[in-house]
C-alpha positions as CSV (number, residue, x, y, z in Angstrom):
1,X,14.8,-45.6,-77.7
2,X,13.6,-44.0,-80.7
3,X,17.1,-43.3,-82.7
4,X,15.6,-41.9,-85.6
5,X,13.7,-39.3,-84.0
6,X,16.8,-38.8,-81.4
7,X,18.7,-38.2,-84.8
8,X,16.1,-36.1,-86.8
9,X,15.5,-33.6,-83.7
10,X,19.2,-32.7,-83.1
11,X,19.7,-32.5,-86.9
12,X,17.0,-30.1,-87.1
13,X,18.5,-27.9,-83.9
14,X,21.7,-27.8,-85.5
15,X,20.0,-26.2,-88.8
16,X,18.4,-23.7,-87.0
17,X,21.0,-23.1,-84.6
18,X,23.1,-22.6,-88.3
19,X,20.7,-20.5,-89.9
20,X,20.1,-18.0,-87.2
21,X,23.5,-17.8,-86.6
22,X,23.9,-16.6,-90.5
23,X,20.7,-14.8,-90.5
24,X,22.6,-12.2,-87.3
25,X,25.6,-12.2,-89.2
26,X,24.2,-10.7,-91.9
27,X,20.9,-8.6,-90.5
28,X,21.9,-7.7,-87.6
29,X,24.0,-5.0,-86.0
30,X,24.2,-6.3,-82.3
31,X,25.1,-9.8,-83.6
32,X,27.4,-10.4,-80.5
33,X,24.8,-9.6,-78.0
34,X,22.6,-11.6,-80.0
35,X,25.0,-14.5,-80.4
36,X,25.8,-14.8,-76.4
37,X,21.8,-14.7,-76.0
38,X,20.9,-16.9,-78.0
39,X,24.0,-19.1,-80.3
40,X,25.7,-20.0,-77.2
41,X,23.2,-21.6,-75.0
42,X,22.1,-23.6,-77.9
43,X,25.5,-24.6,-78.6
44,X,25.4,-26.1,-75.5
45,X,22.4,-27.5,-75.7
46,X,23.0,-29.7,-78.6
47,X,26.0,-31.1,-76.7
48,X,24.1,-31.8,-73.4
49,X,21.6,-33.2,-75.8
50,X,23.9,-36.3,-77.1
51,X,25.5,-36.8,-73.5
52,X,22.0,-37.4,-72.0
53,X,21.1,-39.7,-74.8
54,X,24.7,-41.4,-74.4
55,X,23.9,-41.5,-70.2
56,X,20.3,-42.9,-71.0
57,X,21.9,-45.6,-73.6
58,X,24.4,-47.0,-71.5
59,X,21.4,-47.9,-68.6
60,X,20.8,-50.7,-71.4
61,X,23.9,-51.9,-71.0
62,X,26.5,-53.8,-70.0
63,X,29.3,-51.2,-68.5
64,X,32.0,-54.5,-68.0
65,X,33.4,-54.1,-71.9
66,X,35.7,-51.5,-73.4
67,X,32.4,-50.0,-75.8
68,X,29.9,-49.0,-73.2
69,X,32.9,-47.8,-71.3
70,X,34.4,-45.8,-73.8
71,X,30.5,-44.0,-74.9
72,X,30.8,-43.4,-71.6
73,X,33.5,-41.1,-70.7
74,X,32.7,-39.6,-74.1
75,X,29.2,-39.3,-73.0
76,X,30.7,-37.2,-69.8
77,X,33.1,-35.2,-72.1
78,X,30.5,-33.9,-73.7
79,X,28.9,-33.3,-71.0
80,X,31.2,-30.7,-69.5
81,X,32.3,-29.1,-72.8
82,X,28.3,-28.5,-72.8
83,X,28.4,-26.9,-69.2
84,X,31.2,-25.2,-70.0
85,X,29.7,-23.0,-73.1
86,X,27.0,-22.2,-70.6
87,X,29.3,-20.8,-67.9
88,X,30.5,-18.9,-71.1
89,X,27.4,-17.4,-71.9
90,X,26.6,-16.6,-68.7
91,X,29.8,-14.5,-68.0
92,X,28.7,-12.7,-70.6
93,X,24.9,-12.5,-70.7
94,X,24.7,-12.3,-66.4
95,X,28.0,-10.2,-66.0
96,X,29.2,-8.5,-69.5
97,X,32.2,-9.9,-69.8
98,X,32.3,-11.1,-73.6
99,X,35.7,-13.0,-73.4
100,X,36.2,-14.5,-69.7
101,X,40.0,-16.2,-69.7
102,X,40.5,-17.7,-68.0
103,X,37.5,-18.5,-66.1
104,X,35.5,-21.0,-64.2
105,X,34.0,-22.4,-68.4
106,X,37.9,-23.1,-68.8
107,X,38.3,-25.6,-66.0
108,X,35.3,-27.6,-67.2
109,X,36.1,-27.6,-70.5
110,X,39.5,-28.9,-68.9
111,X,37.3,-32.1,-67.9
112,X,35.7,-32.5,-71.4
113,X,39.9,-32.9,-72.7
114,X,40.4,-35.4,-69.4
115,X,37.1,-37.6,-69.9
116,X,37.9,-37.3,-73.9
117,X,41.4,-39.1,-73.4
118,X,40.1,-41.8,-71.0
119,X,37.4,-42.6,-73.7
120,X,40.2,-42.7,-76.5
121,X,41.6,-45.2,-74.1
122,X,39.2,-47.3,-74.1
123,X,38.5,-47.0,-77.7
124,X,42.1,-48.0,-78.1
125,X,41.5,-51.5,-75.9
126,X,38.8,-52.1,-78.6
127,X,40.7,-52.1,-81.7
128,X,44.4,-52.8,-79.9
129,X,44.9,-55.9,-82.0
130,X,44.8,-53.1,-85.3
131,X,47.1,-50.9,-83.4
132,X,50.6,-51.6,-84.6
133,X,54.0,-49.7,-84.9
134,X,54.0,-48.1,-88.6
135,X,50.4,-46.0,-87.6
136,X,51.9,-45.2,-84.3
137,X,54.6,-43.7,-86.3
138,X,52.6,-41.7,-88.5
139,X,50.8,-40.4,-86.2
140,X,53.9,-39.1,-84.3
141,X,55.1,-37.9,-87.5
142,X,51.3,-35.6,-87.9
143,X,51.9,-34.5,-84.1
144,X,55.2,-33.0,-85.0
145,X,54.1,-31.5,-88.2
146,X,51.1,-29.8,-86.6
147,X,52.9,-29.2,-83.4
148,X,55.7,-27.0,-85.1
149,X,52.6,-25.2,-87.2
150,X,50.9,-24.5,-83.8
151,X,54.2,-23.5,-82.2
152,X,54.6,-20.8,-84.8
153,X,51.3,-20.1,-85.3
154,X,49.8,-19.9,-81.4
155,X,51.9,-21.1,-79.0
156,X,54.9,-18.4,-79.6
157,X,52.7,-15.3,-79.5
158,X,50.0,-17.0,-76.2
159,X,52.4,-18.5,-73.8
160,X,54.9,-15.1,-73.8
161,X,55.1,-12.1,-75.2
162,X,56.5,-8.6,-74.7
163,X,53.9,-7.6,-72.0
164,X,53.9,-11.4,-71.1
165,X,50.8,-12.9,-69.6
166,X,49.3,-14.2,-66.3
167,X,50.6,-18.3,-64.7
168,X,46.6,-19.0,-65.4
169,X,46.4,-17.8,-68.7
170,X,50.0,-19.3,-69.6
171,X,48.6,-22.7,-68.0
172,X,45.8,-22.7,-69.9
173,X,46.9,-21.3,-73.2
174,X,49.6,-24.6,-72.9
175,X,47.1,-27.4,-71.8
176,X,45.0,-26.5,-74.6
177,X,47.6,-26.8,-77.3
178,X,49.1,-29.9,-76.3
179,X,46.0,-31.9,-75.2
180,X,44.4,-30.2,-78.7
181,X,47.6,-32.3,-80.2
182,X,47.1,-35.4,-78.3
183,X,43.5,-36.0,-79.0
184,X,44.2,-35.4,-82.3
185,X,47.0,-38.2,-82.7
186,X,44.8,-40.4,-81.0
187,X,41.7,-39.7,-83.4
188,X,44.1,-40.7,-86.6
189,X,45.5,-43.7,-84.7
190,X,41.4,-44.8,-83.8
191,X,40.5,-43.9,-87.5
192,X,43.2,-45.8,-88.9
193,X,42.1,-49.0,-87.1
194,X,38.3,-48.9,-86.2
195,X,36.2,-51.0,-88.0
196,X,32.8,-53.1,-87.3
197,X,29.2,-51.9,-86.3
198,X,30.4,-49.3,-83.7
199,X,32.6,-47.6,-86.9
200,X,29.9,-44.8,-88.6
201,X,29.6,-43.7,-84.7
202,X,33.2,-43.3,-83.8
203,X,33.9,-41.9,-87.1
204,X,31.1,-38.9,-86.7
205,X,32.8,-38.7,-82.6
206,X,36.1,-38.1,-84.9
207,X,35.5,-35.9,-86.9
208,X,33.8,-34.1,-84.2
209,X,37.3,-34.1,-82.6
210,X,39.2,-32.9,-85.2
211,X,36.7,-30.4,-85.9
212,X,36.4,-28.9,-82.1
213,X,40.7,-28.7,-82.7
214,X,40.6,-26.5,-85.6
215,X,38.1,-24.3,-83.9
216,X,40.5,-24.2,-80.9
217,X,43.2,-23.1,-82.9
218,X,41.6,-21.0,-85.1
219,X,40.3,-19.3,-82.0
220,X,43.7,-18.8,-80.4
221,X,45.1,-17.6,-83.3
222,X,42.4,-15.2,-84.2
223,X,42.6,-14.0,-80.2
224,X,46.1,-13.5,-80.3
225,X,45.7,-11.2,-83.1
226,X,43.1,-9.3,-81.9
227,X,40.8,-10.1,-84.7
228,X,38.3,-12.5,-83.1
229,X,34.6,-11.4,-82.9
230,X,32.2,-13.3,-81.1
231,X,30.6,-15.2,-83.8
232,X,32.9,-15.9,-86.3
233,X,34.3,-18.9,-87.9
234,X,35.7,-20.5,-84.7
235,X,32.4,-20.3,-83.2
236,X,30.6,-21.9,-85.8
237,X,33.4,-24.7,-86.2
238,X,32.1,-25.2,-81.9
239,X,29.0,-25.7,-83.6
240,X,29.4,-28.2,-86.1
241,X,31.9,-29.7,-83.2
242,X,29.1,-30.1,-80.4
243,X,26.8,-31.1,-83.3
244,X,29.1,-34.0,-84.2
245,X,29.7,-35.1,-80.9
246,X,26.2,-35.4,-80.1
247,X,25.4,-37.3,-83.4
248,X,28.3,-39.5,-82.9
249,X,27.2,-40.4,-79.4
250,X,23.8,-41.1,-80.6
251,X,25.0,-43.6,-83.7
252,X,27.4,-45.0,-81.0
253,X,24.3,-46.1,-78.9
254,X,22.3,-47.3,-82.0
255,X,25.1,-49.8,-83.1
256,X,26.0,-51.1,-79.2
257,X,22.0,-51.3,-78.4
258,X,21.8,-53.6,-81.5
259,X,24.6,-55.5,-80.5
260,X,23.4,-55.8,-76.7
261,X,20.2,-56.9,-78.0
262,X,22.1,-59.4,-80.1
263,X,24.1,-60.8,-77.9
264,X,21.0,-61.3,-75.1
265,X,18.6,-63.0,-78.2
266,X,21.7,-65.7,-78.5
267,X,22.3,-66.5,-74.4
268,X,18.6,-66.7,-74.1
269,X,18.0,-69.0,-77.2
């Protein structure tokens, strides 16, 4: 596969996907409209973009080890939190409804948390020899910290209220702050110990990651006070989120390709 071009093709999505999503905000009036139209599908795009290439990657490859495993279930993460920014657009492209929540994009993106922590999983059985007690416990430590800054922040005001709110909203509104949590431990406890050929990869998949959680909580807290607008900077944080995840996958399957290759040159010598 041609990695370069993969690379150089999404790059250049993601900078138009950027640009036009700062040329509405600026020009034009009907920038929401405009943004379910056109930002969100492409959003989505780019993330179905790196899951196929992750999907088409592993076919060369052994699926026995803990790598091709874990591209794996991150190649199906991204999958779904692709899918489900299309269901989004959809509800409110096909059925003007600009902010659907809970709704059928909410159980998908659901799966992308799921197939994200079984990937961290196996990511963990490839550096587990790094993993030791001191960057558990500073990782616990971060979980607390932001925990108590979400708590005050989001969860207080989104899992009660006055008025309170729906047992699907609640449900929700409480998965995604803890699982947000949890992936986000997990990402400092992999970047902590990752290292090798497969790093640059996992590192961009990261970031991703701790990208796609500040969008979620800046989203949550922007909803909450009624000042989100589709469009603004938790939507372009899903952007450079998707974009990540997609470039991650793809340096992911340059570095395993190489060492597949590698490693069939030697038994065949």
């Amino acid at each position: 596969m041609n990695y370069k071009k993969a690379t150089t093709h999404l790059v250049i999505i993601f900078v138009l996907l950027l640009g036009y999503h700062l040329f509405l905000n600026i020009t034009y009036s009907g920038y929401e409209t405009a943004f379910n139209r056109w930002v969100v599908p492409v959003m989505a795009l780019v993330m179905l973009y790196g899951s196929f290439f992750g999907f088409r990657g592993i076919k060369r490859m052994s699926i026995s080890n803990a790598q091709s495993k874990g591209l794996l279930f991150a190649s199906i993460s991204t999958l779904f939190l692709g899918f489900g920014f299309l269901v989004w657009a959809y509800y409110a492209i096909f059925l003007d409804n600009d902010l659907p929540f809970p709704s059928f994009a909410d159980y998908l993106w659901l799966l992308y948390t799921i197939f994200n922590i079984i990937a961290f999983f196996y990511f963990f059985k490839i550096f587990k020899s790094s993993i030791n007690a001191r960057k558990i416990i500073t990782a616990i430590v971060f979980l607390l910290i932001v925990g108590y800054i979400v708590i005050q922040l989001v969860g207080v005001p989104m899992w009660g209220g006055e008025d309170g709110v729906g047992l699907n909203e609640t449900f929700f509104n409480f998965f995604y702050s803890v699982s947000d949590l949890i992936l986000i431990v997990m990402s400092i406890i992999i970047l902590t110990v990752a290292g090798g050929k497969i790093f640059s990869g996992l590192f961009i998949y990261n970031l991703g990651l701790i990208v796609m959680v500040a969008a979620d909580l800046v989203f949550a807290f922007r909803e909450t006070a009624e000042v989100y607008w589709q469009g603004d900077i938790s939507d372009v944080l899903f952007s450079i989120a998707g974009f990540l995840f997609s470039l991650g996958i793809i340096m992911f399957v340059r570095k395993l390709s190489t060492i597949s290759d590698q490693s069939y040159i030697e038994n065949n010598q």
